[in-house]
C-alpha positions as CSV (number, residue, x, y, z in Angstrom):
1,X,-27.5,-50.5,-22.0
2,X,-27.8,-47.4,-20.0
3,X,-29.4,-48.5,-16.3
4,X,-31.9,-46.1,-14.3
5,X,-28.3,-45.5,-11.6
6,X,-25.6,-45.3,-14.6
7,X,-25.0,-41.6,-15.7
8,X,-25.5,-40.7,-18.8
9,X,-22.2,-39.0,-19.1
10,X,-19.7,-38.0,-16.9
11,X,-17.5,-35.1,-16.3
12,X,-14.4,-34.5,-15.0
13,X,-10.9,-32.4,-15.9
14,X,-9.4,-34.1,-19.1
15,X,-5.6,-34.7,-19.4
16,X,-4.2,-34.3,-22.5
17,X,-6.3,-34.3,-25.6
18,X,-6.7,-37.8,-27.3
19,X,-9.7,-40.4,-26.7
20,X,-10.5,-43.8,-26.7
21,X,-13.5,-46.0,-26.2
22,X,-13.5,-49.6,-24.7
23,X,-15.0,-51.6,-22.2
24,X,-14.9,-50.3,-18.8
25,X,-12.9,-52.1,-16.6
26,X,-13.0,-51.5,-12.4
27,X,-10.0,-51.7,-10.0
28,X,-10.3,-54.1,-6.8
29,X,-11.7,-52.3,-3.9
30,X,-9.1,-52.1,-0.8
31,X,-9.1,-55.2,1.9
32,X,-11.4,-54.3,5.0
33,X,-10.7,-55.5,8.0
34,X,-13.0,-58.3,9.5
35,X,-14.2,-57.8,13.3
36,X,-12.3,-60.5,14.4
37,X,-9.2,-58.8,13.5
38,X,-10.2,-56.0,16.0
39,X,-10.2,-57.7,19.2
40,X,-7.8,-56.5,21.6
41,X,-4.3,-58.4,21.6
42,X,-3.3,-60.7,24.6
43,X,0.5,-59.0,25.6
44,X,1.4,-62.6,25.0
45,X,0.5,-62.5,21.1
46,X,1.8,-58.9,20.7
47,X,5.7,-60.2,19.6
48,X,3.9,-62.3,16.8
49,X,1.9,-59.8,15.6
50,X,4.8,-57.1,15.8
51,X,7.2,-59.2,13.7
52,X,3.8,-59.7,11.3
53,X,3.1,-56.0,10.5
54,X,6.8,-55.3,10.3
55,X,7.1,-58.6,7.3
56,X,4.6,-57.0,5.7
57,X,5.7,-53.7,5.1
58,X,9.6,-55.1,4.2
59,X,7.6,-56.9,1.5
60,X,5.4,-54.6,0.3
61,X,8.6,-52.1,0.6
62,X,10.8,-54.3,-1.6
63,X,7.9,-55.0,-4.4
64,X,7.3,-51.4,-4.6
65,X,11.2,-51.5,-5.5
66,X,11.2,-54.4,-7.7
67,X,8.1,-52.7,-9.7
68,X,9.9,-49.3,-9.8
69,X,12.9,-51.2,-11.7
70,X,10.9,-52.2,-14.3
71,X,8.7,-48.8,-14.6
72,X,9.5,-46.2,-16.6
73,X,10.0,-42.2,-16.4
74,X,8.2,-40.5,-13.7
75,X,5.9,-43.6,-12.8
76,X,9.1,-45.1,-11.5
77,X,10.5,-42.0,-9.6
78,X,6.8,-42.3,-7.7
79,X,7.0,-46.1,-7.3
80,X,10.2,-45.7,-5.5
81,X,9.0,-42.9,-3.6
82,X,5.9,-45.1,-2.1
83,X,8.6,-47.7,-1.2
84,X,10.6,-45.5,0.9
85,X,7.2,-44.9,2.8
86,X,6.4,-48.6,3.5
87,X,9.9,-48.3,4.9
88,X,9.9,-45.5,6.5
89,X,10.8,-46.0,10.5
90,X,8.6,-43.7,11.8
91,X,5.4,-45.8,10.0
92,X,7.1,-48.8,12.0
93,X,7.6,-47.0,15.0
94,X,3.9,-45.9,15.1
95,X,2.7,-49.6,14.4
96,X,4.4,-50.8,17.3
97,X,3.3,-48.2,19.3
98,X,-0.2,-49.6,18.7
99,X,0.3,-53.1,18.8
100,X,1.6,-52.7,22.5
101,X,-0.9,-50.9,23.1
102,X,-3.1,-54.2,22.3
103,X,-4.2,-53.6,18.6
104,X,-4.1,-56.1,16.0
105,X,-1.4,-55.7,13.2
106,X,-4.0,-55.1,10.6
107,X,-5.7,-52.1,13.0
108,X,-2.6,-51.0,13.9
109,X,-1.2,-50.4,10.4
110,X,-4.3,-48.8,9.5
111,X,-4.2,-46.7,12.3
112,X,-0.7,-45.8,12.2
113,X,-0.9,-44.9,8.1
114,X,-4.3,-43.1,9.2
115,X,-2.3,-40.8,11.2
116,X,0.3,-40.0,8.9
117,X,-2.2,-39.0,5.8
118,X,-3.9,-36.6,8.7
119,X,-0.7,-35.0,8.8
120,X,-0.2,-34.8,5.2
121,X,-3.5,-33.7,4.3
122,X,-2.8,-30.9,6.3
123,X,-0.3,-29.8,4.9
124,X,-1.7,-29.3,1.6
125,X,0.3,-29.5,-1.5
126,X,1.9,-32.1,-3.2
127,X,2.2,-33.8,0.6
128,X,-1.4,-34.5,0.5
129,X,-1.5,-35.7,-3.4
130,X,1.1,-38.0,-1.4
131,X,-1.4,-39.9,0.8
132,X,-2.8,-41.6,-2.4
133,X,0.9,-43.2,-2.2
134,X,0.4,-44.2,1.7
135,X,-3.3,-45.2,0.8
136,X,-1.9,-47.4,-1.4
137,X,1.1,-48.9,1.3
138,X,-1.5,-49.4,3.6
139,X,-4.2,-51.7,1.4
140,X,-1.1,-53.9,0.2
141,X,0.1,-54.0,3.5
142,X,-3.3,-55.3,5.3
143,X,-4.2,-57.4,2.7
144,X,-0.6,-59.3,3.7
145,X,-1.4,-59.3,7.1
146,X,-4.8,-60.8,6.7
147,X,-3.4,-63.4,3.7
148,X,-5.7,-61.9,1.8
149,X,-5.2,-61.2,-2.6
150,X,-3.6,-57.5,-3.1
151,X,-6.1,-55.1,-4.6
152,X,-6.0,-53.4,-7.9
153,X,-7.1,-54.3,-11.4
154,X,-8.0,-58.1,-12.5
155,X,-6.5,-59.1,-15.7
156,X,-6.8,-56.9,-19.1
157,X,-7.8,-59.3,-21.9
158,X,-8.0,-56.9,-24.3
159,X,-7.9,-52.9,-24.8
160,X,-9.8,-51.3,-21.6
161,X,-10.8,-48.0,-19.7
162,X,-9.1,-49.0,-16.2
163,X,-11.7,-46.7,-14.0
164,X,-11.3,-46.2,-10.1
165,X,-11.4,-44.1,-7.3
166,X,-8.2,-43.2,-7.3
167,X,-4.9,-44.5,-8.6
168,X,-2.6,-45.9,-6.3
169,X,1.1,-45.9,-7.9
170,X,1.3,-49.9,-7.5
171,X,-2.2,-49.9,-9.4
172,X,-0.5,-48.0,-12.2
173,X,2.6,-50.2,-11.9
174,X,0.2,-53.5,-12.7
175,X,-1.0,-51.9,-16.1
176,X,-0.4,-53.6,-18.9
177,X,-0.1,-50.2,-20.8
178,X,-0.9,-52.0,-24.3
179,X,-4.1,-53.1,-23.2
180,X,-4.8,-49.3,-21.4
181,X,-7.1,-47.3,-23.7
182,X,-8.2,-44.9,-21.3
183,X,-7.3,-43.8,-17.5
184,X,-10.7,-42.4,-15.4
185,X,-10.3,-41.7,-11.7
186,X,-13.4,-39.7,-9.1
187,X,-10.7,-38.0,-7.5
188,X,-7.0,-36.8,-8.0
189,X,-6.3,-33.8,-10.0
190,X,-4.2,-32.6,-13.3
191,X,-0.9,-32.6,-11.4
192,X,-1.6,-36.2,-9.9
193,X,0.5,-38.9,-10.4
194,X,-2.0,-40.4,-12.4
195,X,-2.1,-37.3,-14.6
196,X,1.3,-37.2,-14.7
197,X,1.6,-40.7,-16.3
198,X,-0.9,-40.5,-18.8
199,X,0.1,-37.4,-19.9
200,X,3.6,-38.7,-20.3
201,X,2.6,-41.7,-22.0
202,X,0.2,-39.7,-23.9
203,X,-2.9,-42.3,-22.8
204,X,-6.3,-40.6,-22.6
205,X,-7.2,-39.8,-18.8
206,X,-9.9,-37.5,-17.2
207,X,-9.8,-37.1,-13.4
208,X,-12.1,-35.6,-11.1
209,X,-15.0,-37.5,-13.3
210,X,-17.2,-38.2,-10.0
211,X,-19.7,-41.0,-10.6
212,X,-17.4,-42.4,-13.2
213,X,-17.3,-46.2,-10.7
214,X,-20.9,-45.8,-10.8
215,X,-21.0,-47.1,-14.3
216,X,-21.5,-51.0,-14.7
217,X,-18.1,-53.3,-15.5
218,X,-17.9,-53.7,-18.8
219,X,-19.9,-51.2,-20.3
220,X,-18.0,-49.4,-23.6
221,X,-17.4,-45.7,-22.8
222,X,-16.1,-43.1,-24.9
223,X,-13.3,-41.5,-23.0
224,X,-12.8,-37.5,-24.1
225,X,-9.8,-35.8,-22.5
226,X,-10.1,-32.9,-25.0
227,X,-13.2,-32.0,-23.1
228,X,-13.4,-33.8,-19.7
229,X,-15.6,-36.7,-20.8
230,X,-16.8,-40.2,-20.3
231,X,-20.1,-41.3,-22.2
232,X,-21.9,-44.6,-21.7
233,X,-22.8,-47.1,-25.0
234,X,-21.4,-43.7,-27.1
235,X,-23.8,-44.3,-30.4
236,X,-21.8,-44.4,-33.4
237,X,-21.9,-40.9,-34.5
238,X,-19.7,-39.9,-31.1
239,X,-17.7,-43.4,-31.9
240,X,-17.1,-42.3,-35.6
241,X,-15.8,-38.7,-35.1
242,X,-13.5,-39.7,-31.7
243,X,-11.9,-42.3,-34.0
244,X,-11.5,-39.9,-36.8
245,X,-9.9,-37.1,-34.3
246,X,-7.9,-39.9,-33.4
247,X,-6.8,-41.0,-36.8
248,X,-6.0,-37.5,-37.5
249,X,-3.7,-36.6,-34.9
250,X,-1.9,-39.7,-35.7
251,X,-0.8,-37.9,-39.3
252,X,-0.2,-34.8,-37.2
253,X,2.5,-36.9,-35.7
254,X,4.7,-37.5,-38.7
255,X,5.3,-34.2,-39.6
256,X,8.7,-33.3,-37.3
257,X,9.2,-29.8,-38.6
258,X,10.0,-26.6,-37.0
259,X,7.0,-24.7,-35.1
260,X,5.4,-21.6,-37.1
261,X,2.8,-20.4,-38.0
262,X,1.2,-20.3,-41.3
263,X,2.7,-17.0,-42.6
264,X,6.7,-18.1,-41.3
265,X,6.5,-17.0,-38.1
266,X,8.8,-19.1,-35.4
267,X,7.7,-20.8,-32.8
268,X,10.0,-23.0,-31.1
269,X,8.7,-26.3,-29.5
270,X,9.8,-28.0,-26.9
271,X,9.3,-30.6,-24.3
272,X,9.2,-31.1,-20.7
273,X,11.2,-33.5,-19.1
274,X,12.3,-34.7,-16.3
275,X,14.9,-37.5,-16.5
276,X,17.9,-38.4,-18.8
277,X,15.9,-41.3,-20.5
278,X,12.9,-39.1,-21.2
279,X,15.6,-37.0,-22.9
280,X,16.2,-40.2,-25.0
281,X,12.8,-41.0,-25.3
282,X,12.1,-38.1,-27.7
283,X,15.0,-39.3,-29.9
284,X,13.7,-38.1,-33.5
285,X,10.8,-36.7,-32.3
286,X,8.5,-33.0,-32.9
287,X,10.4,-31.5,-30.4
288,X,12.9,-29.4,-31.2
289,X,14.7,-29.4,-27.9
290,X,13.6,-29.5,-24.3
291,X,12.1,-26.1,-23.0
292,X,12.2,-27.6,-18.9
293,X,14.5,-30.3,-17.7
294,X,12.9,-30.6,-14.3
295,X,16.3,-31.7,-12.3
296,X,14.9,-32.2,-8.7
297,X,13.2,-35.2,-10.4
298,X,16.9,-36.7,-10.3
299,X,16.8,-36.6,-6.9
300,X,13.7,-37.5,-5.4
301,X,15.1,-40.6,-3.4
302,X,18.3,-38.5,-2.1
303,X,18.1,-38.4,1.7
304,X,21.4,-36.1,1.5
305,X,21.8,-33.2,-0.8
306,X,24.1,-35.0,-4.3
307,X,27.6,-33.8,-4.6
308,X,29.3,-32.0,-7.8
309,X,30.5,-35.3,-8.5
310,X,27.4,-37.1,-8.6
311,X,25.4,-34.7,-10.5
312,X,28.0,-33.9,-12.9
313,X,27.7,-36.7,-15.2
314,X,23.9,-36.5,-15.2
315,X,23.9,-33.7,-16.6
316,X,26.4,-34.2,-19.0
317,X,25.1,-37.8,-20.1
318,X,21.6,-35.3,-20.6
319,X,22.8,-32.8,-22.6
320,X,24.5,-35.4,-24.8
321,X,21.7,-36.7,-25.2
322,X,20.0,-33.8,-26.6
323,X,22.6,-34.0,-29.3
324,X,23.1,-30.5,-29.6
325,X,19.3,-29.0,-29.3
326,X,18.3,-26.2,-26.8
327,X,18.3,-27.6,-23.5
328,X,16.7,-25.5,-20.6
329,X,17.3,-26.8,-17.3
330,X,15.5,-25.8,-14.0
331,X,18.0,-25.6,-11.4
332,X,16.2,-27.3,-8.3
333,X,12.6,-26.6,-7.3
334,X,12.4,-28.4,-3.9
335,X,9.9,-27.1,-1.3
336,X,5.9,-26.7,-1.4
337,X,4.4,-29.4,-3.4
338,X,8.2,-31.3,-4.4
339,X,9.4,-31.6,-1.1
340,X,12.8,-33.5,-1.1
341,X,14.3,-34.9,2.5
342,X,17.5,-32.7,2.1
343,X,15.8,-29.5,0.3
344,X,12.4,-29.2,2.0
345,X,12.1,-27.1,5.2
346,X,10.7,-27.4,8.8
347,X,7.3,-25.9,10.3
348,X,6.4,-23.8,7.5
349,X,2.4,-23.4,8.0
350,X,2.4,-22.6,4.4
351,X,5.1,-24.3,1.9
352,X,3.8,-22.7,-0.9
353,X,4.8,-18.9,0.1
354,X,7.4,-20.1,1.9
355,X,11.6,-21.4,1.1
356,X,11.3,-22.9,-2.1
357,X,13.0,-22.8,-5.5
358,X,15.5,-19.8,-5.9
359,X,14.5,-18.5,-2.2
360,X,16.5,-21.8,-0.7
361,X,19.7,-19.8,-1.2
362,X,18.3,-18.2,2.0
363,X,18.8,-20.9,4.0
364,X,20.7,-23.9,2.2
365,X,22.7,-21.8,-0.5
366,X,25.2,-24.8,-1.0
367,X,22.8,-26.2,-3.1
368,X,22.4,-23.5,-5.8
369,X,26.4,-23.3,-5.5
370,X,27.2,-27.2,-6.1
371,X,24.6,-27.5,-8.8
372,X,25.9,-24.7,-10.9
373,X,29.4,-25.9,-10.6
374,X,28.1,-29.3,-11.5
375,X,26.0,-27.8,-15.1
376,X,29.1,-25.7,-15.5
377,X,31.8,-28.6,-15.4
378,X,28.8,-30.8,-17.7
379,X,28.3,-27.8,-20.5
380,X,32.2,-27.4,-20.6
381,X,32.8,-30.9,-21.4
382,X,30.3,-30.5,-24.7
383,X,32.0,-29.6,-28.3
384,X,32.2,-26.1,-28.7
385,X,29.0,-25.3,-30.9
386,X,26.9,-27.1,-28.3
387,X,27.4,-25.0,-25.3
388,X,25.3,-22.3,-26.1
389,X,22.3,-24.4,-26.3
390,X,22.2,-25.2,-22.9
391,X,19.9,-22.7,-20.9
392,X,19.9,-22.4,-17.2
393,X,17.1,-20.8,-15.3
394,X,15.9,-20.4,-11.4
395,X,12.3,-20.8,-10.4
396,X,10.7,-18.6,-8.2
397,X,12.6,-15.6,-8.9
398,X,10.7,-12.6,-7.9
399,X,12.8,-9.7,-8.1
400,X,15.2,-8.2,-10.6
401,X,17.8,-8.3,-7.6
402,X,17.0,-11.6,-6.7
403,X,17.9,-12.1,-10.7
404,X,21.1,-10.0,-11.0
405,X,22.4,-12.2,-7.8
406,X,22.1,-16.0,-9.9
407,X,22.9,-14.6,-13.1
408,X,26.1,-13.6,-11.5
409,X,26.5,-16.7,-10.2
410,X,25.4,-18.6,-13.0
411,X,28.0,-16.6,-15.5
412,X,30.7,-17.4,-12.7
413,X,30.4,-21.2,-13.0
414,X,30.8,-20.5,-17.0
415,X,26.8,-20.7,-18.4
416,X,26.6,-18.9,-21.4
417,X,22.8,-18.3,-21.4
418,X,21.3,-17.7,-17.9
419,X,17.2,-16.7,-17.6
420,X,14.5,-16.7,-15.0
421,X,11.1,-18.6,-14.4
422,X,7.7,-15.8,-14.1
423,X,5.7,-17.7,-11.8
424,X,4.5,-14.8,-9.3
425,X,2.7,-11.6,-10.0
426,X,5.4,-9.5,-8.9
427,X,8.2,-10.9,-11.4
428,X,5.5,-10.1,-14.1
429,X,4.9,-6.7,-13.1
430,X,8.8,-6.8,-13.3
431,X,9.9,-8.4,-16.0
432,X,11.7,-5.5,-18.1
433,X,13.9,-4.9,-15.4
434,X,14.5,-9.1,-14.8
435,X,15.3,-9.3,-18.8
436,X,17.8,-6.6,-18.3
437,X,19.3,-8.8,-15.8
438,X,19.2,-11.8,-17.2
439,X,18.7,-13.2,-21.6
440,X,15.7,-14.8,-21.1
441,X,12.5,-15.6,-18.9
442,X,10.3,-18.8,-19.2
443,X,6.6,-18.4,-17.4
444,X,5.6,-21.1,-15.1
445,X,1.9,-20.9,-15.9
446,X,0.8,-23.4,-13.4
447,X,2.4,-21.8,-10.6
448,X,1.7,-18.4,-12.1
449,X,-2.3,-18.9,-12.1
450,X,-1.5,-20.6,-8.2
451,X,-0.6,-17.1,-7.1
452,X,-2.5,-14.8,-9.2
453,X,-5.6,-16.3,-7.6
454,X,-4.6,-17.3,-4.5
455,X,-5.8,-21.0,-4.9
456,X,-3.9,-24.3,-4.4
457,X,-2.7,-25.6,-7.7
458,X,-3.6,-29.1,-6.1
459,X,-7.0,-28.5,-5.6
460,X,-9.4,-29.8,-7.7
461,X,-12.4,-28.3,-5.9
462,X,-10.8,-24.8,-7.3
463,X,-10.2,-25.9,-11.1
464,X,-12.1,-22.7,-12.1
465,X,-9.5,-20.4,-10.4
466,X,-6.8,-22.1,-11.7
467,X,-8.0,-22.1,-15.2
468,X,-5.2,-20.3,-17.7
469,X,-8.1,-18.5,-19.3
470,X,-8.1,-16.6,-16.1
471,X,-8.2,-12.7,-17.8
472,X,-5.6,-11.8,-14.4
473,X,-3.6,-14.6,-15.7
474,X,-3.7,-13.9,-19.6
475,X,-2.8,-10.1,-18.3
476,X,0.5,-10.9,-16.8
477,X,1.4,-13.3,-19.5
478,X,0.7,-10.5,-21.9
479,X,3.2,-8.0,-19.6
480,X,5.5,-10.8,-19.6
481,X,6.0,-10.7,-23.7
482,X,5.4,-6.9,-24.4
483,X,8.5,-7.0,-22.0
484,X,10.5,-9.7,-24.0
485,X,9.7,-7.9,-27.3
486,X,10.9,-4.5,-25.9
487,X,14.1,-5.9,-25.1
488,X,14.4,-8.7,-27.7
489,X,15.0,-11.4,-25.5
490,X,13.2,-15.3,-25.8
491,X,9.6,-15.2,-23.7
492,X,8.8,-18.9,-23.1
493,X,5.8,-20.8,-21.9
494,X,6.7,-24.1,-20.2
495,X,3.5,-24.5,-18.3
496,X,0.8,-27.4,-19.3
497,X,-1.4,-24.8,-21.1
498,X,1.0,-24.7,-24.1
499,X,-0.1,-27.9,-24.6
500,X,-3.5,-26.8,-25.1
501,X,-4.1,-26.4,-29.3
502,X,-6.2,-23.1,-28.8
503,X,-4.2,-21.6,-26.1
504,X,-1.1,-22.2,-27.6
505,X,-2.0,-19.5,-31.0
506,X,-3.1,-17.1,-28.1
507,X,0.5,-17.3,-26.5
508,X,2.1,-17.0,-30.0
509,X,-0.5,-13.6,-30.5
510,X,0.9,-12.3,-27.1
511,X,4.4,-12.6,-28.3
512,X,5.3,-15.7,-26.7
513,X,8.5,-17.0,-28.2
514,X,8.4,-20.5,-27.5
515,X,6.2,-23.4,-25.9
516,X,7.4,-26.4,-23.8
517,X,5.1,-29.1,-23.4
518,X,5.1,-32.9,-22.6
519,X,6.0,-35.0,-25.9
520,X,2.2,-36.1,-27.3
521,X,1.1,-32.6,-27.4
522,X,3.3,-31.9,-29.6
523,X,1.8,-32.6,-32.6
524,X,-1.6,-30.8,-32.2
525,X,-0.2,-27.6,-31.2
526,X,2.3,-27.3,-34.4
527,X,-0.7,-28.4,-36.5
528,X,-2.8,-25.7,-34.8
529,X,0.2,-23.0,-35.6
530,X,0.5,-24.1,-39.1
531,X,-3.1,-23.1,-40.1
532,X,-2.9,-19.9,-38.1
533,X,-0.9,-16.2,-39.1
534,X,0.4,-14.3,-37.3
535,X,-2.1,-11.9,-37.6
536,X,-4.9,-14.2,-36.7
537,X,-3.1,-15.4,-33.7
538,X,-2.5,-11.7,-32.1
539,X,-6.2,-11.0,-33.3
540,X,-7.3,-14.3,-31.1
541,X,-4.7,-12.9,-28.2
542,X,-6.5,-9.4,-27.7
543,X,-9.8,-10.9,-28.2
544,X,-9.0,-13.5,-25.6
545,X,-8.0,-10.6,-23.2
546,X,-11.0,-8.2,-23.6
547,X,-13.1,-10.9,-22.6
548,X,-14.5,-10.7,-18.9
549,X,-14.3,-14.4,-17.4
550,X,-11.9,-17.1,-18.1
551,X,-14.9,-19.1,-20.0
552,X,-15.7,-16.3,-22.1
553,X,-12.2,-15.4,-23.1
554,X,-11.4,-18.9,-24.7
555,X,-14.9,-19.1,-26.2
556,X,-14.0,-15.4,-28.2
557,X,-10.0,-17.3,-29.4
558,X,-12.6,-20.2,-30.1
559,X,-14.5,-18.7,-32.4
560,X,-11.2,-16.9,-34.6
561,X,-10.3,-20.2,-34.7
562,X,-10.1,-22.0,-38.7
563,X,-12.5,-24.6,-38.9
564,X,-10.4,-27.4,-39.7
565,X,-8.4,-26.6,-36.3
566,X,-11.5,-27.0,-34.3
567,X,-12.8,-29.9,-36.0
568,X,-9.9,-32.5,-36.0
569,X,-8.6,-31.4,-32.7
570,X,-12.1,-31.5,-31.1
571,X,-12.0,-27.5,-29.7
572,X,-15.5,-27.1,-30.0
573,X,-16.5,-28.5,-26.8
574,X,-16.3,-27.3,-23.7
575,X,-12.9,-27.7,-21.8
576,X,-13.2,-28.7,-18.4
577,X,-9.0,-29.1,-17.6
């Protein structure tokens, strides 16, 4: 039953669209350190406790590994990531710093970690999404030191709405993901790891839901991602018509044909990846390709930049994989929120306007140089029939010149089909003269809405901003595709909000010529296309864009929506990510 402290029901930004309702399960608080670990340190005892703190974090270092062996996809690539933290010298070199000093090992690796998440934190960005990670190095860590059981989850006997604070990477990493119904955290945000995960794996997960730990273990919840919600002892009408949505978009899943709408017109759809084995992952899957192969994920552990040679038969073991389908690749994004040790650069007070994507050329352009020799050597070695299909585009391109220049060099390495990502306002404003340089453009809508509004893509506190609905950001998507149908050239969307049913038929009304998504969505939005024409799609686009605020303009595609859509994909409520 509901207590006088539970909520009633909870809100937070949704990931994904599917639900679930289970018992609610909490994750072990992190180890706190007694008083009598705070003492000062004789100099005698300091050797002892150096070569404690330093066993520690080599252990919790290599178990990070051993987990991220075992893990799949991106939660790997972030396990492995948090390991190279626990080993990182400099965290060593700041705990021995301390313990001379006279501090304990467990103060001192709290203190140390403390002063690295400062740093972090203020750098914004995917750096201080990053001290989840060190949060997490520094609870396994103390809890060695003081002999006392790792935090995290207790056992799952049976399906269960894992519900925390925050997710720490080895926290996800102890999930048995068949007994994971639901993911609900008070803090993180849509790009999180955690959001990342469960929208990988396709696993119900709102973020953000504040007061979420508040409610008592073991009380069922209805988990909503479609709209942001969790709700305490759901009665059985909410119970009855999550299951049913469920149910529903289960059948959706069978059907593997072609995207279009419901008078013929194509809409291709594709997924975003970012390794070779999600790639082999979709295997017969709705996708009908993959719309953003996200290649600095390759790299993440890479303390020096990967040669031609090494990245050569990624690629090509990739697009064999594909097995002839479109295959868009991203040439590397590094910089901002991906930083990457050989990529990222030093003392920029603000990443995100600063060297990233494309703009590296400026200072490292060996790396643009060796990757497109490395996709060009990869594409020639396909049959024939199969080059064409692999795309290549730059992010962050935000001139037409800064678009003739890597088309050039694209073509020079021997890629057939070269394009450019729209992810600032100026590349919108621009994008007739980018498509003449280049034969296509993709729009980054995550970044796009980033700049448009001039808020943090990583900050949850500014979700409203951020929103696709924006009516600036609509705008420049809408210049974006008037500007691929004047010069007949592909317009994509590989941005999260394709994956959203309803904003999908507005892209498709805007002249949007394909969507990339991750792999669950897939389903919805080709159901959602099916039962739409075109005509009611651009009808839903222009009403979308007259509207005045973001709410406002997907409440008027909302209601041009057919019933059926709404009601087995759960539009009707309010969308809160």
């Amino acid at each position: 039953m509901t207590t006088a402290n539970q909520p009633r029901t909870v809100s937070g930004l949704g990931v994904g669209r599917s639900a679930a309702v289970a018992p609610l399960v909490l994750v072990r608080a992190a180890p706190a350190i007694p008083p009598d670990a705070r003492r000062p340190l004789d100099p005698a005892e300091a050797p002892a406790a150096l070569g404690l703190a330093r066993r520690a974090l080599a252990e919790v270092a290599a178990d990070f590994t051993e987990r991220a062996a075992a893990a799949p996809g991106a939660l790997g690539d972030v396990l492995r990531s948090t390991s190279g933290m626990a080993a990182d010298p400099e965290l060593a070199d700041r705990v021995r710093a301390r313990i001379e000093e006279g501090q304990g090992p467990a103060v001192a690796v709290d203190g140390a970690i403390a002063e690295i998440i400062a740093l972090l934190t203020a750098a914004g960005g995917l750096f201080a999404e990053r001290s989840t990670d060190l949060t997490s190095v520094r609870d396994h860590t103390v809890a060695r030191v003081l002999g006392l059981p790792a935090p995290g989850l207790p056992e799952l006997r049976g399906p269960s709405v894992v519900c925390a604070v925050d997710l720490s990477p080895a926290d996800t990493a102890s999930l048995d993901l068949t007994k994971v119904a639901a993911l609900v955290t008070e803090s993180g945000g849509p790009t999180g790891h955690t959001a990342i995960i469960a929208r990988q794996l396709g696993i119900p997960c709102v973020v953000r839901a504040a007061g979420a730990t508040r409610i008592p273990e073991g009380t069922v919840v209805a988990v909503d991602a479609a709209n942001g919600t969790i709700t305490p002892d759901p009665g059985q009408a909410l119970v009855d018509s999550l299951r049913a949505r469920a149910e529903g978009e289960r059948a959706l899943a069978e059907d593997t044909s072609p995207g279009a709408t419901a008078d013929g017109h194509p809409v291709a759809l594709l997924a975003n990846v970012g390794t070779v084995d999600d790639i082999e992952r979709l295997g017969p899957s709705a996708a009908e390709g993959v719309g953003l192969f996200r290649t600095e994920v390759l790299f993440l552990d890479a303390v020096r930049a990967p040669s031609r040679e090494q990245q050569t038969p990624v690629y090509a073991h990739a697009f064999a994989a594909a097995k002839g389908a479109r295959t868009v690749v991203r040439t590397l994004d590094a910089g901002a929120d991906k930083p990457l040790a050989f990529a990222t650069q030093e003392d920029e007070e603000n990443p995100a306007l600063g060297v990233r994507g494309y703009r590296l050329v400026r200072t490292l352009p060996e790396l643009l140089e060796e990757q497109l020799a490395a996709l060009g050597e990869a594409t020639r070695a396909l049959p024939a029939a199969d080059r064409a299909q692999v795309w290549v585009m730059a992010p962050m391109i935000s001139t037409p010149e800064e678009a003739r220049i890597f088309a050039r060099l694209a073509r020079a390495h021997g890629i057939e089909t070269v394009g450019a990502m729209i992810e600032v306002p100026a590349a919108a404003l621009r994008a007739d003269a980018i498509l003449a340089e280049v034969d296509f453009v993709s729009l980054g809508t995550n970044d796009l809405a980033q700049y448009t509004m001039a808020a943090d893509r990583l900050d949850g506190a500014l979700t409203d901003l951020l929103d696709p609905w924006q009516p600036a950001v609509l705008s420049l998507v809408a210049a974006t595709a008037r500007a691929g149908t004047a010069t007949r050239k592909p317009v994509g969307v590989c941005g999260e909000s394709a994956s959203d049913p309803l904003m999908a038929l507005v892209l498709t009304g805007l002249g949007v010529t394909s969507l990339s998504m991750s792999a669950p969505a897939l389903p919805a939005v080709r159901h959602a296309l099916r039962h739409h024409p075109l005509s009611q799609c651009r009808a839903m686009a222009e009403a979308a864009l007259s509207a005045p605020t973001a709410p406002q303009a997907r409440q008027a595609a909302l209601t041009l929506t057919a019933p059926e859509v709404t009601t087995l994909l759960g539009l009707g409520g309010e969308r809160r990510g």
